[in-house]
C-alpha positions as CSV (number, residue, x, y, z in Angstrom):
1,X,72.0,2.0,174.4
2,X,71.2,-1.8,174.9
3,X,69.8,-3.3,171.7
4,X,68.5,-7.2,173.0
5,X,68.7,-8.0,169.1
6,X,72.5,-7.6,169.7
7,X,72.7,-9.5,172.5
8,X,74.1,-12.9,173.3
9,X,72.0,-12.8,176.4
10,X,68.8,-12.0,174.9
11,X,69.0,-14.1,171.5
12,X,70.2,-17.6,173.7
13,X,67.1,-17.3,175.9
14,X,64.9,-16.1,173.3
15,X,66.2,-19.3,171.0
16,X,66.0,-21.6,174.4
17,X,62.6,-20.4,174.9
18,X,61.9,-21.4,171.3
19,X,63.1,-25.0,171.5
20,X,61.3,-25.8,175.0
21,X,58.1,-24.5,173.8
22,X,58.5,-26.6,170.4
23,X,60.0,-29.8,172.4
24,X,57.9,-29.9,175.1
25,X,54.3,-29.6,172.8
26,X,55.8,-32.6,171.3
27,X,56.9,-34.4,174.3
28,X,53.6,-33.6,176.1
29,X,52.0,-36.3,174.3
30,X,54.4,-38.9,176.0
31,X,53.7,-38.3,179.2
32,X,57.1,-35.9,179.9
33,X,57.5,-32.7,180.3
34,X,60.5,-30.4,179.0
35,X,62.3,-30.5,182.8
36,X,62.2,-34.1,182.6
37,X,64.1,-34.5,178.8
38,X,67.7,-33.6,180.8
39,X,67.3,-36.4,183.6
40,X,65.9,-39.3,180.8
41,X,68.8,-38.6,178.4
42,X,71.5,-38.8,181.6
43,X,70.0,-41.5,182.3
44,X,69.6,-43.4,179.3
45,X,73.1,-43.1,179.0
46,X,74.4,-44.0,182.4
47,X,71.7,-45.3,184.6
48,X,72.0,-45.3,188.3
49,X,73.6,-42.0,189.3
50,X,72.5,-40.4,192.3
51,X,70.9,-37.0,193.2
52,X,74.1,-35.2,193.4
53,X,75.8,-36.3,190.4
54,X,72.3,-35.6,188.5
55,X,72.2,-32.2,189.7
56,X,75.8,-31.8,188.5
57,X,75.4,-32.7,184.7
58,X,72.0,-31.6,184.1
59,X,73.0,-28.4,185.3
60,X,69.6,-28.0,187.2
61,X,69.1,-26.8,191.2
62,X,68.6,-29.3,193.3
63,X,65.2,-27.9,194.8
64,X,64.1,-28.4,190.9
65,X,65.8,-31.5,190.4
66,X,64.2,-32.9,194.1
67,X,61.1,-32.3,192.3
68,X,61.4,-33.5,188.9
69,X,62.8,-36.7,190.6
70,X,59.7,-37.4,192.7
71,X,58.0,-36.2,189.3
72,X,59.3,-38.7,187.3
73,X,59.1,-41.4,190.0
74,X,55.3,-41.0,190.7
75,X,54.9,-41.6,186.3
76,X,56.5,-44.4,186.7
77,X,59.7,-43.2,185.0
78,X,62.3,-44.1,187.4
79,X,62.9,-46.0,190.8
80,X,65.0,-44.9,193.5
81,X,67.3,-48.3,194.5
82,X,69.9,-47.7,197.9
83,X,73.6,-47.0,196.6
84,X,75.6,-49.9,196.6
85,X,78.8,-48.0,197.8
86,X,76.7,-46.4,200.1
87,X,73.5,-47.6,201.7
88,X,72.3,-44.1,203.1
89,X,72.4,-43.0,199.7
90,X,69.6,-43.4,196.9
91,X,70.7,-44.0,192.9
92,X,67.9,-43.2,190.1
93,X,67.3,-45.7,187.4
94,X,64.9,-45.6,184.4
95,X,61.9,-47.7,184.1
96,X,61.5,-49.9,181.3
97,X,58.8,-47.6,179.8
98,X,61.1,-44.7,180.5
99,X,63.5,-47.0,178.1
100,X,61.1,-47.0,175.5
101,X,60.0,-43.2,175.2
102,X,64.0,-42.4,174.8
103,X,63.7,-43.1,171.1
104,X,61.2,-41.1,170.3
105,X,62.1,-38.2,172.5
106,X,65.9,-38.6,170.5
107,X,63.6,-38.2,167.6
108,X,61.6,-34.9,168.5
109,X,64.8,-33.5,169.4
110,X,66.9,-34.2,166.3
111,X,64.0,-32.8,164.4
112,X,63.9,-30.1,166.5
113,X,67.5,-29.1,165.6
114,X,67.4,-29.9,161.9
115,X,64.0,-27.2,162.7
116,X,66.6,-24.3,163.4
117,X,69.0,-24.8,162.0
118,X,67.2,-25.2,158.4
119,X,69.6,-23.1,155.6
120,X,72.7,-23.4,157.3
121,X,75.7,-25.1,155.8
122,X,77.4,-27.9,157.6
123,X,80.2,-25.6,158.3
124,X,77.7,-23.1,160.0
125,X,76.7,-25.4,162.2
126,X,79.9,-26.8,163.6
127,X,81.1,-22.8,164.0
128,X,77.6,-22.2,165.9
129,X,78.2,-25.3,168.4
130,X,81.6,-24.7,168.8
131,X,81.0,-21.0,169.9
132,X,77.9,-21.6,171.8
133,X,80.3,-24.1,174.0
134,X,82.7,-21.2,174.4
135,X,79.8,-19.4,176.0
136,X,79.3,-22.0,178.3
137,X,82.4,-22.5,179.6
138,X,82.9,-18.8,179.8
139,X,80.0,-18.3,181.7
140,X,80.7,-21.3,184.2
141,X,84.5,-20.2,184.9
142,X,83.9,-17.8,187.3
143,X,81.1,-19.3,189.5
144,X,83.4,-22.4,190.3
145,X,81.1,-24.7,188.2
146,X,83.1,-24.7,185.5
147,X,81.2,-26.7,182.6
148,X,83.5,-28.4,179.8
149,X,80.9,-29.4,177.0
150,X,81.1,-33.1,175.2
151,X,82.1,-33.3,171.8
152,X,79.5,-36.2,169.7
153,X,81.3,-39.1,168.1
154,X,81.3,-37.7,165.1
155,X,83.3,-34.6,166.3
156,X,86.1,-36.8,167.5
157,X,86.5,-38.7,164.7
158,X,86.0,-35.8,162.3
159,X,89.1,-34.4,164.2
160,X,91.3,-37.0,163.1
161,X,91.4,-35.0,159.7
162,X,88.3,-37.2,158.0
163,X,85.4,-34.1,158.5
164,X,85.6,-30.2,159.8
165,X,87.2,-29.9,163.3
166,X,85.1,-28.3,166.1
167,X,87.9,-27.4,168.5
168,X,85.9,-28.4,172.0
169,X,87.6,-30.5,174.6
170,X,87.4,-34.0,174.8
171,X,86.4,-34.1,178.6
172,X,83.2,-36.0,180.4
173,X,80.6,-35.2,178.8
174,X,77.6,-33.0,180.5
175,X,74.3,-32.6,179.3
């Protein structure tokens, strides 16, 4: 008999569930919404990708990412400047406000992860990454989307023998 307790399925969208209800409450009073947190934190790191390539990392559909984009635009969190490469194309590029509210959503997320993961030991928590990341690119290798997830700074230098290795790849990192 299926027990949804006992399942991977059923405890990842229950915790996901969790963390967007707790995030976006807390990022509400920014002006963002929980769908927008994925495109600001691209973003903030590499500004200027285009629709495509935000689609890609964020891991979002592009009918949902057409409309987070025009979202976001309208609040005055990104503009929309023609490709240099390619002149029919559009890049997206956070506002200066946008640039400010990064911070603070950074924040509200590192607190919501020291939030759940409360009680377990640093070892614990590299295990729990490491296998979650497993999941992902176990569940993307058969669609053709294969996913490999970033590892932090940290990770990398902590597998040069100074901290706990978490055996992920060290491929481009998605969201």
């Amino acid at each position: 008999m299926f027990e949804p307790t006992a399942s991977v399925r059923h405890l990842t969208n229950w915790a996901q569930r969790l963390f967007s209800r707790s995030v976006d409450r807390r990022v509400s009073s920014m002006g963002l919404s929980i769908g927008q947190v994925p495109v600001l934190l691209i973003l903030a790191e590499e500004d200027g990708l285009s629709q495509k390539e935000l689609v890609r990392r964020a891991v979002i559909e592009q009918p949902a990412m057409v409309a987070t984009l025009n979202r976001m635009e309208a609040a005055g969190l990104l503009t929309r400047r023609a490709d240099d490469k390619d002149k029919r194309s559009r890049t997206f590029h956070l506002t200066e406000s946008a640039r400010a509210v990064v911070p603070r959503l950074t924040k509200v997320l590192e607190e919501s992860n020291t939030r759940a993961l409360a009680g377990f030991s640093e070892q614990e928590r590299g295990h729990l990454v490491a296998l979650l990341r497993r999941v992902i690119e176990n569940m993307t290798a058969d669609d053709g989307s294969r996913v490999t997830v970033a590892r932090t700074s940290t990770e990398r230098s902590a597998s040069s023998g100074k901290k706990h290795k978490v055996d992920a790849p060290d491929d481009q990192p998605l969201l």
